[in-house]
C-alpha positions as CSV (number, residue, x, y, z in Angstrom):
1,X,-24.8,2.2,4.0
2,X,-21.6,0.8,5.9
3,X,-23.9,0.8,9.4
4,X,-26.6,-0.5,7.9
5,X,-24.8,-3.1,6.8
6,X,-22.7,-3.6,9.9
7,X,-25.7,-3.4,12.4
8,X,-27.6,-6.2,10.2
9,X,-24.4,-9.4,9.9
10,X,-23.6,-8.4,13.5
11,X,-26.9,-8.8,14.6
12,X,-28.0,-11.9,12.7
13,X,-24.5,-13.5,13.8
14,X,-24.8,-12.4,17.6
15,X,-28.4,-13.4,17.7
16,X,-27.8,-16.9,15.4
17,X,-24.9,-17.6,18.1
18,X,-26.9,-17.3,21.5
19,X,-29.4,-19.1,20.1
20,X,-27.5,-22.0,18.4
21,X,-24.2,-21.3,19.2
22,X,-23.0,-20.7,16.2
23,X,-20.6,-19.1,15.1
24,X,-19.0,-17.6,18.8
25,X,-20.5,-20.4,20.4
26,X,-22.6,-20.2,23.5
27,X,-23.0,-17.1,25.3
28,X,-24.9,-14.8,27.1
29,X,-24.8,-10.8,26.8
30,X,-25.1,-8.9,30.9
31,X,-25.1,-5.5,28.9
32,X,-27.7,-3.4,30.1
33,X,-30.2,-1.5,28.0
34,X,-32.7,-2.7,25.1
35,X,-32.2,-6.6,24.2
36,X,-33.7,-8.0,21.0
37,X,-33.5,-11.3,20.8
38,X,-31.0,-11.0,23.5
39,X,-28.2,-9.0,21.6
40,X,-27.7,-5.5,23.2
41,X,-27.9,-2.3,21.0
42,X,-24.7,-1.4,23.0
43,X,-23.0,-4.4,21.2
44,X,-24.6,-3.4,17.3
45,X,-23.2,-0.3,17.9
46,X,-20.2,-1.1,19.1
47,X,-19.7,-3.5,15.8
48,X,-20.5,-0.3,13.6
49,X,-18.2,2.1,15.5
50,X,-15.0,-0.2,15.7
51,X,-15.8,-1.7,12.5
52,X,-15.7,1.8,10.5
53,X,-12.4,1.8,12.1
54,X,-11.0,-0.8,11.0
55,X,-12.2,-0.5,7.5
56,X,-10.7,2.8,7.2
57,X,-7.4,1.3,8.4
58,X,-7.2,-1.4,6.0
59,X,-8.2,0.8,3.5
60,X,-5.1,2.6,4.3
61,X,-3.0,-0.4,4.8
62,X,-3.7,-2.0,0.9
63,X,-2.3,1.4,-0.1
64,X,-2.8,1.4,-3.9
65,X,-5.1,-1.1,-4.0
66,X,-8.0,0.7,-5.9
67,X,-11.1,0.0,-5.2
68,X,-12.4,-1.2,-8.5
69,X,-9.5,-3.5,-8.7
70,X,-11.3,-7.6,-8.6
71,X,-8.1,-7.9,-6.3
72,X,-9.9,-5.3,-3.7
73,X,-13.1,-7.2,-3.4
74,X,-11.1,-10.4,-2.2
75,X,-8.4,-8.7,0.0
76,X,-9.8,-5.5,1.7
77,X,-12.7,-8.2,3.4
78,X,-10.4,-10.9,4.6
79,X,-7.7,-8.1,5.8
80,X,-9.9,-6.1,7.4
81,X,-11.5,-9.0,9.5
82,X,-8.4,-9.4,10.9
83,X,-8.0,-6.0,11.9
84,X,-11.6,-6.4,13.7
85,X,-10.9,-8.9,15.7
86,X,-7.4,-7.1,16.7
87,X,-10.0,-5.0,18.9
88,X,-11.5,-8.2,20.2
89,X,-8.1,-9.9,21.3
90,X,-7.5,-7.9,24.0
91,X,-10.9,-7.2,25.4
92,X,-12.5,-10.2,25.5
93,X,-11.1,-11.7,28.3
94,X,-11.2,-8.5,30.4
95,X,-14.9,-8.4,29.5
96,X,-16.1,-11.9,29.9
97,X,-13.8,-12.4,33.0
98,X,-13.3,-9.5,35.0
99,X,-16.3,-7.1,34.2
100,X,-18.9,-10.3,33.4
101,X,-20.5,-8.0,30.2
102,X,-20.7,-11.4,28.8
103,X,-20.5,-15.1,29.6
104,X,-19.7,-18.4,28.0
105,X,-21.7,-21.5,28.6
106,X,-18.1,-23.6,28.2
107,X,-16.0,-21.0,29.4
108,X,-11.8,-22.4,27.7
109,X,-9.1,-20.6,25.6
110,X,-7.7,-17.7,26.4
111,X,-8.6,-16.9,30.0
112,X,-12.3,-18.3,30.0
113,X,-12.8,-17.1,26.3
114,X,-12.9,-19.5,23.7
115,X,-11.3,-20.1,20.2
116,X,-14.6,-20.2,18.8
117,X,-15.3,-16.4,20.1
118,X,-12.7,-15.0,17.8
119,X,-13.3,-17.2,14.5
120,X,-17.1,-16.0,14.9
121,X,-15.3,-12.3,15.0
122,X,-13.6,-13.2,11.6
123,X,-16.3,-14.5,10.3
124,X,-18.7,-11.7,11.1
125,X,-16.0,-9.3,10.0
126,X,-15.4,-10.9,6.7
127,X,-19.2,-11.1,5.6
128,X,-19.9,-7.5,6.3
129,X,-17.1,-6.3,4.8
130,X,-17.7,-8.1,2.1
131,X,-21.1,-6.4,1.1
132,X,-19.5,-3.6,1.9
133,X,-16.7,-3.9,-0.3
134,X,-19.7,-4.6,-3.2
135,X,-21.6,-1.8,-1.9
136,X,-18.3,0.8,-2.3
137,X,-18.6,0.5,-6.3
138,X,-21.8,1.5,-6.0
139,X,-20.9,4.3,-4.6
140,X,-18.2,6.6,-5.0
141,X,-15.9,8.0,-2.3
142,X,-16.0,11.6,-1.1
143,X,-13.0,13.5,-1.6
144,X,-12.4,13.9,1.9
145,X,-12.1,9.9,2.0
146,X,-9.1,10.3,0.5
147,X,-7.5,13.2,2.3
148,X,-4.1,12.4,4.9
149,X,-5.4,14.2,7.9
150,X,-8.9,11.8,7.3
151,X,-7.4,8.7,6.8
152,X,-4.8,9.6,9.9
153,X,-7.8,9.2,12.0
154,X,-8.3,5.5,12.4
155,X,-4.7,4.4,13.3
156,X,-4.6,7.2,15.6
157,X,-7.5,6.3,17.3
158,X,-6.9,2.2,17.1
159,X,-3.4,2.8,18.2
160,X,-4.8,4.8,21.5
161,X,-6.9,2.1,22.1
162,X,-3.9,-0.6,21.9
163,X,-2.0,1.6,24.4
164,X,-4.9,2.0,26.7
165,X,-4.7,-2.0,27.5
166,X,-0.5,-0.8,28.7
167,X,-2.5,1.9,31.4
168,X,-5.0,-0.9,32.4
169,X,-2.6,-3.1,33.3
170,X,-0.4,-0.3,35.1
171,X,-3.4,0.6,36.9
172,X,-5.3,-3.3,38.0
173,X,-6.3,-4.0,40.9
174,X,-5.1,-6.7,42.9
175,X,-7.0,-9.9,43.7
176,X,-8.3,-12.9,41.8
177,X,-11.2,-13.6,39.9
178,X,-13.2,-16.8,38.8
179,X,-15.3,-17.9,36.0
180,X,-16.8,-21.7,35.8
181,X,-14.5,-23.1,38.6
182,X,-11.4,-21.1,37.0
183,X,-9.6,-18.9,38.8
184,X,-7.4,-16.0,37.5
185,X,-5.1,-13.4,38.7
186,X,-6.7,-10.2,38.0
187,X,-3.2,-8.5,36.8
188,X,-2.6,-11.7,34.8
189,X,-5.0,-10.8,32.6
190,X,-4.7,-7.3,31.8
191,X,-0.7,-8.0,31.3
192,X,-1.8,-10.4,29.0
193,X,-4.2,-8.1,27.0
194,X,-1.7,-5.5,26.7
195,X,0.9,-7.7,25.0
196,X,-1.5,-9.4,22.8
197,X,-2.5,-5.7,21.6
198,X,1.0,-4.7,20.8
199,X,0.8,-7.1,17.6
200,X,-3.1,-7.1,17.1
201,X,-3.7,-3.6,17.5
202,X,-0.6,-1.3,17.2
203,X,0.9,-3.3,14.5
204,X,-1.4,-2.6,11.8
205,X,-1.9,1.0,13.1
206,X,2.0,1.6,12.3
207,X,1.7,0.1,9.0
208,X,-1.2,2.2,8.0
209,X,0.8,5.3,9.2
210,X,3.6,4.6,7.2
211,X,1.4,3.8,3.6
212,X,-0.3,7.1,3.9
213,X,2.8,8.9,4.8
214,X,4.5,7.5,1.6
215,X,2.2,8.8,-0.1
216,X,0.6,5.3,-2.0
217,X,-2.7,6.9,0.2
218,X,-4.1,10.1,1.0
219,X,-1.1,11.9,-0.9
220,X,-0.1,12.9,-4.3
221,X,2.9,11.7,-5.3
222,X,3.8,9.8,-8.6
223,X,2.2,6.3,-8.1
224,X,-1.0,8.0,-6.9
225,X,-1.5,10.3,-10.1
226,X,-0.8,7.4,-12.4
227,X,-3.0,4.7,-10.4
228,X,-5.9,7.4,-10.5
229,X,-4.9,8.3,-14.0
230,X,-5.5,4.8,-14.9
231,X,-8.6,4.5,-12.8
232,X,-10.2,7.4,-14.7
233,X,-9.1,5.9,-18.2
234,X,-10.8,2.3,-17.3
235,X,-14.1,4.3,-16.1
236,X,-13.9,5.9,-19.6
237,X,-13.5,2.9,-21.6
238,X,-16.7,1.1,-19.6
């Protein structure tokens, strides 16, 4: 359900946006590999993988936040596009300006990436997540959802991928690079993606540590037992 739903907004948003430039604004994908309507499969599944991600990490960030609460369905969706476009941040301007997987038509912003790149990212994040907040009363949550050592798995791995932007950086080459008539320091750049992923990407990793290590997720202490107690007890009366 969660890649269905994931594969289908990101690829009506990617393939809206090279057409009409709405809502990341004019671009074009250099991925190789199959190309409908000019959006790589690469792409949809990179969307699906780092999306699960960060859904799992904002899950575990809210904490308590049950799912059935009405609270849930307007928080978890907003939160965790944020936490999306964490993973966008710091790539994008390696990607569009030093490995030319993508380019803009109006190259601006943030090393030749544009502002309008990471509101289509929020945007994109926020309506899938939203079904798929819907879809989750649907249907319920395996018991290994809720377990530490699963929920441990997506800060783990989104805090790796924050610190692999530090060994980029250690490890750039020298030289320059240009996009449009702009011209960058190579080094520039990846410094600058690995302090923008210190707040977008290790930040909510740490927090998500710490909610499932106090126990509010993927443990059993006191507040867990009554929130589920009360969980059950509202299922009952409906």
């Amino acid at each position: 359900m969660f890649f269905v739903i994931l594969g289908v907004v990101s690829f009506a948003f990617e393939a809206t946006s090279i057409a009409t430039g709405f809502p990341f604004g004019f671009f074009t994908h250099h991925t190789p590999g199959p190309r409908p309507l000019k959006v790589p499969i690469a792409v949809l599944l990179g969307y699906s993988v780092y999306g699960w991600l960060a859904w799992v990490l904002t899950k575990a960030m809210l904490g308590p936040l049950a799912v059935h609460n009405r609270l849930y369905l307007l928080a978890a969706p907003i939160a965790g596009s944020f936490v999306l476009v964490g993973y966008d941040y710091p790539w994008d301007a390696i990607g569009a300006t030093i490995l030319h997987t993508h380019s803009y038509r109006t190259p601006s912003g943030l090393f030749g990436v544009p502002l309008s790149n990471f509101l289509g990212w929020l945007l994109t994040g926020w309506a899938a997540f939203q079904l798929v907040a819907l879809a989750e009363r649907k249907w319920p949550e395996a018991p290994l959802a809720k377990t530490r050592s699963y929920l441990l798995v997506s800060p783990v791995i989104w805090a790796g991928l924050g610190l692999s932007y530090v060994l980029r950086w250690w490890s750039a080459p020298a030289g320059m690079t240009s996009v449009a008539g702009r011209t960058f320091v190579i080094a520039d750049i990846y410094e600058a993606s690995a302090a923008i992923a210190l707040p977008a990407m290790l930040l909510p990793a740490i927090v998500a540590v710490i909610m499932i290590y106090a126990g509010t997720v993927g443990g059993d202490s006191p507040h867990r037992r009554h929130l589920d107690g009360a969980a059950a007890k509202g299922r009952e009366c409906a």
